[in-house]
C-alpha positions, 0 to 999 in steps of 0.5 A: 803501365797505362794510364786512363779513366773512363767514367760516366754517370747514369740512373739505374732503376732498383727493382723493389718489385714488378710495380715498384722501383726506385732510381738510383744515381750510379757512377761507373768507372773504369781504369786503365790501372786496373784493366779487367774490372768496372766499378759501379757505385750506388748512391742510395737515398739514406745509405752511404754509397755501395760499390761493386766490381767486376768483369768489363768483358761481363758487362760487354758479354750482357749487352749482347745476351745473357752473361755471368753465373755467378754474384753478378748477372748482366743481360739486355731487356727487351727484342730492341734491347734498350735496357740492361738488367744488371742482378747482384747477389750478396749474402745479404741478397739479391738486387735487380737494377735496370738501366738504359744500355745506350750509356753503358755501351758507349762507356764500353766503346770509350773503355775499348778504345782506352784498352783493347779487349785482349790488350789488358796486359802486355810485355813487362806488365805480364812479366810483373805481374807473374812475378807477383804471383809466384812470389806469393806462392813461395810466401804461401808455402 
């Protein structure tokens, strides 16, 4: 198993609406453990923190262009793309974040050269790792 993390800290901007927004201390992480998924955690004023995980290729795919279809949402701001726009869905709702994209694609190089695209799982951890599955098939059924 690999061993390795990668995190940085960054304001992102809760849209509360097109006049009004508030910033909110994020920490992003990554780690080699757990080599598909980003952790971002937000530390809003008042509340204890909310994390939310998903898709490092999402992240990569939205720095380029529109990315993700479903509870998250990733895409760059702008013709200089200089931002990113980031938009989570709960039950509870929807919120829309704003960050600058400089940080999150070089955390995203730092994740790169940590893990290679495509180089997730390899060898004996693809081999566990189907084993985990099937075993939960056969508890399953």
């Amino acid at each position: 198993m690999q061993h390795g993390t990668v995190r940085i800290r960054l304001a992102m901007d809760l849209v509360v609406s097109p006049e009004l927004s508030v910033r909110v201390p994020t920490d992003v992480g990554y780690e080699a453990a757990d080599p598909y998924a980003v952790r971002f955690t937000f530390h809003l004023p008042g509340d204890a923190p909310v994390t939310w995980f998903f898709a490092r290729e999402l992240l990569l795919d939205g720095t380029g262009g529109p990315a993700g279809e479903g509870d998250v949402r990733v895409r760059p701001v702008g013709e200089d793309r200089a931002e990113l726009c980031v938009v989570l869905r709960s039950p509870d709702g929807r919120s829309v974040l704003r960050a600058p994209a400089a940080p999150l694609v070089a955390f995203l190089a730092r994740t790169v050269a940590l893990v290679p695209i495509g180089r997730e799982c390899t060898g004996r951890e693809l081999d566990a790792r189907l084993a985990e599955i099937l075993r939960g098939r056969e508890n399953a059924g």
